[in-house]
N, C-alpha and C positions, 0 to 999 in steps of 0.2 A: 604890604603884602596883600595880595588881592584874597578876597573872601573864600573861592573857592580853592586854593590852596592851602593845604591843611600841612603844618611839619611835624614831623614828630623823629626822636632820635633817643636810642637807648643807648649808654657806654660801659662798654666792660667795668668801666673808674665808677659806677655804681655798684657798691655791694649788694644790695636788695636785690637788684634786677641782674645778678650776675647767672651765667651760663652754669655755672657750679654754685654750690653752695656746702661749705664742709660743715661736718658732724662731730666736731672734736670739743667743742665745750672751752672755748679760749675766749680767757677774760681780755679785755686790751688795756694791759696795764705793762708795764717795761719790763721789772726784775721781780721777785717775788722767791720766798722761800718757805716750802710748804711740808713737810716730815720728810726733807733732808733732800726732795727733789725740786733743783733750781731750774728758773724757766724763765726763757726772755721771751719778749713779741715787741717786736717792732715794724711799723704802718707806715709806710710811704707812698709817694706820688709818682710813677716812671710807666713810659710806654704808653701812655695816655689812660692811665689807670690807676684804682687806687690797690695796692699790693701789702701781704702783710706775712710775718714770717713769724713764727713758733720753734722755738728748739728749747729740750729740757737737758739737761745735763751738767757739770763742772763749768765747761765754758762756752754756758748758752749766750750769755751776753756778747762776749767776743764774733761767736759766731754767728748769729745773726747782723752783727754792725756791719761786719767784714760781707754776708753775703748781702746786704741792704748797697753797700756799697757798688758792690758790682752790678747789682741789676743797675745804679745809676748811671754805671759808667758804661754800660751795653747800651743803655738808651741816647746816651748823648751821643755815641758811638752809629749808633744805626737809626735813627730818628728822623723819618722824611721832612718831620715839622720843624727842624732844626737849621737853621743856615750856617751851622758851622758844621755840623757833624759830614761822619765819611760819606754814606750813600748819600746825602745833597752833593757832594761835592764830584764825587764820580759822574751824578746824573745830570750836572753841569756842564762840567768837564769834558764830558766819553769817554774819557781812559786815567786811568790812577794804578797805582802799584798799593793792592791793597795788605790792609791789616791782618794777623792771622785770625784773629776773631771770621772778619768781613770775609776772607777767604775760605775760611770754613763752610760760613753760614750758603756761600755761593756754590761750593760742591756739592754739600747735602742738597742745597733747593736744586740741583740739578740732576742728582742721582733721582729726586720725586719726581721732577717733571717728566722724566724718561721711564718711571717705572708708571707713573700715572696714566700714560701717553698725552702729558698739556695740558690734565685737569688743575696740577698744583704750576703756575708759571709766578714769579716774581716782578716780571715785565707786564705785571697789569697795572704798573702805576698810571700812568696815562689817560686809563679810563676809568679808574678812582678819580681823579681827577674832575674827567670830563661831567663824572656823574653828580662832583661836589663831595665824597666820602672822604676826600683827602684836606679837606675844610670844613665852612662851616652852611656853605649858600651850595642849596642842592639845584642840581635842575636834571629834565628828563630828555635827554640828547635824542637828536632825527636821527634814522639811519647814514642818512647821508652826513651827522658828525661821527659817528663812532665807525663808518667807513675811509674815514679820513685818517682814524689813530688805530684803528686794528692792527692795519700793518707792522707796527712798530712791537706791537704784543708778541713777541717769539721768542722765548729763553734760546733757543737753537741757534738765533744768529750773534749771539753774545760770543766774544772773540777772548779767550781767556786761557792765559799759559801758566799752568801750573805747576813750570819749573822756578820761574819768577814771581808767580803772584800776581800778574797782569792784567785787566782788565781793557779790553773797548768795547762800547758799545756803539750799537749806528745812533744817529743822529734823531731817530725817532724813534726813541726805544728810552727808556728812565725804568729805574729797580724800585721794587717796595719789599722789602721783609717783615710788613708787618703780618703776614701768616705764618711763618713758622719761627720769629725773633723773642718771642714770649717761652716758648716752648726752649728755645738752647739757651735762653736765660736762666728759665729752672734746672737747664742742667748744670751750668757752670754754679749757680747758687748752692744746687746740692751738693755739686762737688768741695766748693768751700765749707760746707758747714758739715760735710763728714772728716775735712782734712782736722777739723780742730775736736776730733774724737767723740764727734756727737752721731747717736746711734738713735735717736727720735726727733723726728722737724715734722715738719708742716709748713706747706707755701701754700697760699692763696695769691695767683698773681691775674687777681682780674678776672678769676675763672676758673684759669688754670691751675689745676691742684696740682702739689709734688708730693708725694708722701714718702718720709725717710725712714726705715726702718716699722717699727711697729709703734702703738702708742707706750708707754712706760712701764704699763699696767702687762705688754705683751699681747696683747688685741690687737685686730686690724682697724687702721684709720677708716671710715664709714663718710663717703664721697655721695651724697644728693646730687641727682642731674635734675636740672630746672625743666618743669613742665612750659613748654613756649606758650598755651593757650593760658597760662595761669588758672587752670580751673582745679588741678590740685599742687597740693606743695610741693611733690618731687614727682618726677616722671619715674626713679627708682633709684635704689641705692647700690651702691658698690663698695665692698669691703677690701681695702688693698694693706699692700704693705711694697715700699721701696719702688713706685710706680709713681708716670704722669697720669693724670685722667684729663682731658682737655675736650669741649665741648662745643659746637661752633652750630650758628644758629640764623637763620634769618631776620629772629626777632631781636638780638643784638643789637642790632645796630640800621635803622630804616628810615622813610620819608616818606608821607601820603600825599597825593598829589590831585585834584578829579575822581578823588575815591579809589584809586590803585595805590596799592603798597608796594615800596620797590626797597628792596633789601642791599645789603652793603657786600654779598656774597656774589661775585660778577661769574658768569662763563665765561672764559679766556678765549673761547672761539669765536662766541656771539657777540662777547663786551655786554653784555644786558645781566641782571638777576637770575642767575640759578634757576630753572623751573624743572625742573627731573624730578619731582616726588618727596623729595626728603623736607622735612621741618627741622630736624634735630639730626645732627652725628654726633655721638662720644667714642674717644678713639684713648682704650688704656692700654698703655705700652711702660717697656723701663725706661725708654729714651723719650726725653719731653722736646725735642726737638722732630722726632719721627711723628710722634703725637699730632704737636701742633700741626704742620702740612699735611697729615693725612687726613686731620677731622676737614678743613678746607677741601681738598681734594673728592674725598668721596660723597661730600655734599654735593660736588657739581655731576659728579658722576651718575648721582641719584641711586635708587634703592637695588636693582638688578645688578647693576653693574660695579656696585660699590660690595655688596654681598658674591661676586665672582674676585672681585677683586682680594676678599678677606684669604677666600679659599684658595689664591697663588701664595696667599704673606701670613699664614696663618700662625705660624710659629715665630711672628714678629709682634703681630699686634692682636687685641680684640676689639670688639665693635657693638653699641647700643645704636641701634636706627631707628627713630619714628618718623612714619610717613603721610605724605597727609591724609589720608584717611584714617587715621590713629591706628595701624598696626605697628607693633614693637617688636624688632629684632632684635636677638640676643645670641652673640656669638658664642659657639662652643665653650670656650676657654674660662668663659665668665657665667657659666652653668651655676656654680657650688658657692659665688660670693656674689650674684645678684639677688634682687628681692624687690617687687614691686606690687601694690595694690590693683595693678591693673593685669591681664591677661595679655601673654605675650609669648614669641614662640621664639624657642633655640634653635638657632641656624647651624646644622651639624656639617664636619668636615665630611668631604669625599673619602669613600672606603679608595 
């Protein structure tokens, strides 16, 4: 590796450096019985991260295994790094009759890209690719590569019948759901582990927090958003209950090159890194699938545009923005369960 090329690469599958960091005081130990309330946690490895799930109740054991399960079988299911799973095989392929999972996850990514107008596209694998983020060997593309695979970038010409489940795509075009696949993970996981009568969970999946109900005690779960410059421990906190909180960042996931930083967050228009203003988006919503796509989304969107944006959807989601100049937004909704050491101003709805 030549000297002046410097790499560096941070992964969700870090806990330390994760984009979330939860406040709930979980030992990692398996089963445990403590004045009559039983508690499983169970750690695994899926989606290129390390994930870990918290349920207290009768049958926290069961239900965590069963939702551990599934986040596995979601990932071998939709996993670009997989040569067996479905989306390789569709982005090989061009056309497959997909799964209803795979089907789902392709309506939602297109109801965002349509409401985003192509901030949130799925068809940026191509220049994941080109850039190295879909590996391990980064490099910094000419315009005249990333004008060669732009074209292919367009959720719009995806040909899909959804009275069959159909998929084709053109021939220069490949899918990635790794922006919103984490996010309908946590939903399908919470949905198992409320089906087996459990009324308090906690997921950490890489970041992305779920939180089920309340904690035990009847208090709200208390959600840390990571400061990106690390100069303090939390950018702030957030107290929920029965919410995703999901947080997406430049510093996740990047590669220095000649002394530039180029991050793993692409503009779907441009194919390059994100430059619109933002450092951090957190996006808390009840849907961890809406979550996910919109923290991506409104990071490319940048600060203006992502704050008009809150005020069309506002009765959908809320929103922590820091920008780079360290000012902090704080959407309405999240007035009365934010809390941070730093100074920050609430973004209020339109009368």
């Amino acid at each position: 590796m030549e000297n002046n090329r410097v790499m560096k690469q941070k992964y969700k599958k870090n806990i330390a450096t994760a984009a979330l960091i939860f406040f709930v005081g979980i030992v990692c130990i398996t089963i445990f019985q403590n004045n009559k309330k039983r508690q499983a946690t169970q750690s695994l490895f899926a989606m290129d991260t390390y994930m870990e799930i918290t349920a207290y109740g009768k049958n926290s054991e069961v239900a965590v295994a069963a939702a551990a399960a599934e986040l596995q079988r979601l990932d071998a299911l939709l996993s670009t790094g997989s040569n067996t799973s479905e989306v390789t095989r569709i982005n090989q392929q061009k056309t497959a009759n997909l799964s209803d999972d795979t089907a789902y996850l392709l309506e939602r990514s297109q109801q965002i890209y349509q409401d985003t107008q192509g901030a949130f596209d799925i068809t940026i694998y191509p220049i994941m690719k080109l850039w190295g983020f879909a590996g391990d060997t980064f490099h910094v593309p000419t315009q005249k590569e990333l004008d060669a695979v732009l074209p292919g970038v367009d959720m719009s010409v995806l040909c899909y019948q959804k009275e069959n489940k159909t998929l084709t795509i053109p021939e220069a075009s490949a899918m990635d759901f790794g922006g919103i696949a984490k996010g309908y993970a946590s939903d399908r996981a919470a949905e198992i582990i409320k089906n087996y009568g459990i009324e308090s969970a906690i997921m950490n999946l890489g970041g992305n927090v779920r939180a089920i109900g309340t904690k035990t005690d009847g208090s709200l779960w208390r959600v840390g958003i990571r400061t990106p410059d690390g100069s303090q421990p939390y950018l702030g906190t957030i107290s929920v209950k029965d919410k995703a909180v999901i947080t997406s960042g430049g510093y996740e996931r990047y590669f220095e090159e000649n002394g530039i930083v180029y991050h793993h967050i692409i503009d779907p228009k441009t194919g390059k890194p994100a430059q619109n203003g933002l450092v951090s988006v957190t996006i808390v919503c009840e849907d961890g699938t809406t979550a996910d796509g919109l923290s991506t989304a409104l990071y490319v969107m940048g600060t203006e545009k992502a704050l008009t944006f809150w005020q069309q959807y506002n009765q959908v989601f809320d929103a922590v923005l820091l920008d780079e100049e360290g000012n902090l937004y704080v959407t309405e909704g999240l007035q009365e369960v934010f809390s941070s050491e730093r100074d920050y101003k609430i973004y209020r709805r339109e009368k």
